[in-house]
N, C-alpha and C positions, 0 to 999 in steps of 0.2 A: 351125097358124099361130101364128108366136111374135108378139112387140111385146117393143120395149125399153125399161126407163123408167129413171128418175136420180134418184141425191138424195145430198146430202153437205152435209160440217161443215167450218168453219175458226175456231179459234179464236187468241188472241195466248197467248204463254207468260208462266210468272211473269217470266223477265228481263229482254226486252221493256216487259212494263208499268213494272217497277223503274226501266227507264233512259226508258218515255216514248215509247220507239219503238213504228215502226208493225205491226203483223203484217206480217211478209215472203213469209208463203204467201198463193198465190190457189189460188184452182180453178175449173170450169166444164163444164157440160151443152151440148149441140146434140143435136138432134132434127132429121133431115131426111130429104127422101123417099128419098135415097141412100144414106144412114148415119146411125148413132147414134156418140157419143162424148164421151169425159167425158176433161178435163186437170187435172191437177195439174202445180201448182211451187213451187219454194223457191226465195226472192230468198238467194244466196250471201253470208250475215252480214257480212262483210267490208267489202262495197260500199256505199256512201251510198245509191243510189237503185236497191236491189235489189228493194224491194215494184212498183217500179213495173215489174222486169223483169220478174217474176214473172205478173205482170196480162198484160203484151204475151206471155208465153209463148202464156199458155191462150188468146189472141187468133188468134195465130200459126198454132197447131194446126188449128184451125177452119178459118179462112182458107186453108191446106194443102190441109183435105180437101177442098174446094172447089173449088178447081184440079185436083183428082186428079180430079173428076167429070167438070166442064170439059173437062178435056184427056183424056178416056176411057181413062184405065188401069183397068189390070186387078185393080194390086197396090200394095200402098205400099214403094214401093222407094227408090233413093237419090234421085229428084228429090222426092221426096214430104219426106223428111227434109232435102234442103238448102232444101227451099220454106220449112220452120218455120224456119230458120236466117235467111234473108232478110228472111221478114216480120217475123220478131222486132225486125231490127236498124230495119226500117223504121217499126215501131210505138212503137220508145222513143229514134228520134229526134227533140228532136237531141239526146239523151244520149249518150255513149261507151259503147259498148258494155260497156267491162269495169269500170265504174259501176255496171252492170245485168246484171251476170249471175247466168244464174236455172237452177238444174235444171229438167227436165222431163220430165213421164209421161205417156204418153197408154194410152187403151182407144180402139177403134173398131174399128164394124162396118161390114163392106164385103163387097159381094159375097161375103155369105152366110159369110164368115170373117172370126174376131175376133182381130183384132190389139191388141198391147200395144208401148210401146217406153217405154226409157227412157235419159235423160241427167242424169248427173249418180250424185245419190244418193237414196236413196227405196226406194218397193216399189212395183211392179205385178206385179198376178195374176189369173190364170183357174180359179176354182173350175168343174172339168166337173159334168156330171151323176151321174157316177159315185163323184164323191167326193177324185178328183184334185186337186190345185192345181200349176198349174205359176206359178212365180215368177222375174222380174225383179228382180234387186238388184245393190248396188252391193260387192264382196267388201273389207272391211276390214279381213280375218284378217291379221294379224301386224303391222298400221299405226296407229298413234296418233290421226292426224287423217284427215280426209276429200282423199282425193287426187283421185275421182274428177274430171272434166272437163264442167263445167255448158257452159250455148249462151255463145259467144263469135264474136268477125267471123268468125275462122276454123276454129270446128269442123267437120271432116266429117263423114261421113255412118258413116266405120268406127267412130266413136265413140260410137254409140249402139248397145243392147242392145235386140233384137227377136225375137220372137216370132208365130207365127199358128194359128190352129185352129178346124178347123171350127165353124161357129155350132154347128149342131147338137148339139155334143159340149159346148156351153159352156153353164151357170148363172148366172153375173156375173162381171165384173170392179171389180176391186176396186184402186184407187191411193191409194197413200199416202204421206206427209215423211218423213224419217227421224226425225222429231222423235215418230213414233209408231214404226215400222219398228225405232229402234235401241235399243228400250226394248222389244224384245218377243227374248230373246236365245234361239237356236235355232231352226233352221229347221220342227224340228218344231213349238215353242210359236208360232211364227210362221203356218205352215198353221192352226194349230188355233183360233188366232185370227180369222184370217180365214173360216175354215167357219163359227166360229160368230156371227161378227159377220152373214152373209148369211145363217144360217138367222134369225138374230132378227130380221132386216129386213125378211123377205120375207111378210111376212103383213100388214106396215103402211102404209098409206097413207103415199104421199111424202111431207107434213107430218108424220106420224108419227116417220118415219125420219129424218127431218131432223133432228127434235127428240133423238131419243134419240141420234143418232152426236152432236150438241152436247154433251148432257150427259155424255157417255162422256168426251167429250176433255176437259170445262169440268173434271172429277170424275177423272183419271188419276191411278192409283195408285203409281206408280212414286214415290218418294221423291228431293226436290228438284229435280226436271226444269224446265227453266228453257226450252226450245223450243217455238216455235210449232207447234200439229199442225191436220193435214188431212188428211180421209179423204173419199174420192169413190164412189162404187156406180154400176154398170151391173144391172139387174136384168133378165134375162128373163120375160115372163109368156107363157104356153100358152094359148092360144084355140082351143077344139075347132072346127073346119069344121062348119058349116050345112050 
């Protein structure tokens, strides 16, 4: 018998605080009898009132899987991802949407398979049991800036990157800004990151973890990084049968 539990960090970046502005990432946990799931987003710098899309993202997502329950699917397929696009636009009204446009990552579990998706730019990942990770990203090879395509009135559904795999076969998932993501360069230093951010996590109490992925981000090593970071965990725990 598994159970799944949650804990993450968001903190503001040095340039951010420099200019006064707000953190533009959010993120967020739900627990419920039908699924587990954890979001991340990045409000798109550009925009005036992008923290606040950012927030209706991780709102959005929830609200999705909820309807997917509702409405007895099977799988999270295209109405599942236009439903986040919808609620989105509905929860950061009466903003303009492209005021508030926010990437977004989700984990969740469903029907015993865990799903990752993403939009925009960022990382989602599935550390298996075995040692695996399979990762969600946004490809920048050979581009300057971030071209990728955050939630907008008319984003579809072919524009997000997804992913599914057996519970069984999964350890956590793991989402995160690119404000962490584009400061860890190679995808191998990138996995290896990731394994071992969940193997140091997994022994500590949610408040524990919490704590330390703050300090991680509050204490980042990278030289002059000036981005707001957010990092989210799915954590499976093993309950031997009675």
């Amino acid at each position: 018998m598994a159970y799944w539990t949650s804990f993450g960090a968001s903190v503001i970046g040095p340039g951010h605080l420099s200019t006064r502005t707000p953190n533009q990432d959010s993120w967020s946990a739900f627990h419920r009898s039908f699924c587990d799931g954890i979001v991340v987003s990045d409000g798109v710098g550009s925009k005036g009132f992008s923290h606040f899309g950012s927030a209706a993202a991780c709102m959005a997502v929830e609200r999705a899987a909820f309807s997917m329950w509702i409405n007895e699917s099977d799988a999270l397929d295209e109405d599942f991802l236009d439903d986040v696009r919808d609620y989105w636009i509905e929860h950061i009204a009466p903003l303009e949407p492209r005021s508030a446009a926010a990437t977004c990552l989700f984990g969740i579990i469903f029907n015993s398979m865990v799903w990752i998706g993403l939009l925009g730019d960022g990382c989602a990942a599935v550390i298996r049991k075995d040692g695996r990770v399979t990762i969600l990203s946004d490809d920048k090879t050979g581009s300057f800036s971030n071209v990728a395509e955050p939630l907008s009135a008319t984003v579809s559904a072919d524009k997000w990157k997804l992913a599914c795999i057996p519970e069984s076969e999964c350890e956590a998932v793991v989402l995160c800004t690119d404000g962490v993501s584009d400061d860890i360069v190679g995808d191998d230093n990138l996995r290896g990151f990731l394994k071992g951010f969940v193997e140091s996590s997994s022994e500590m109490a949610t408040i524990s973890a919490t704590k330390a992925a703050t300090e991680m981000l509050e204490n980042w090593p990278t030289p002059k990084h000036t981005d707001d970071k957010t990092i989210a965990c799915l954590l499976k725990n093993e309950v031997e049968d009675e």
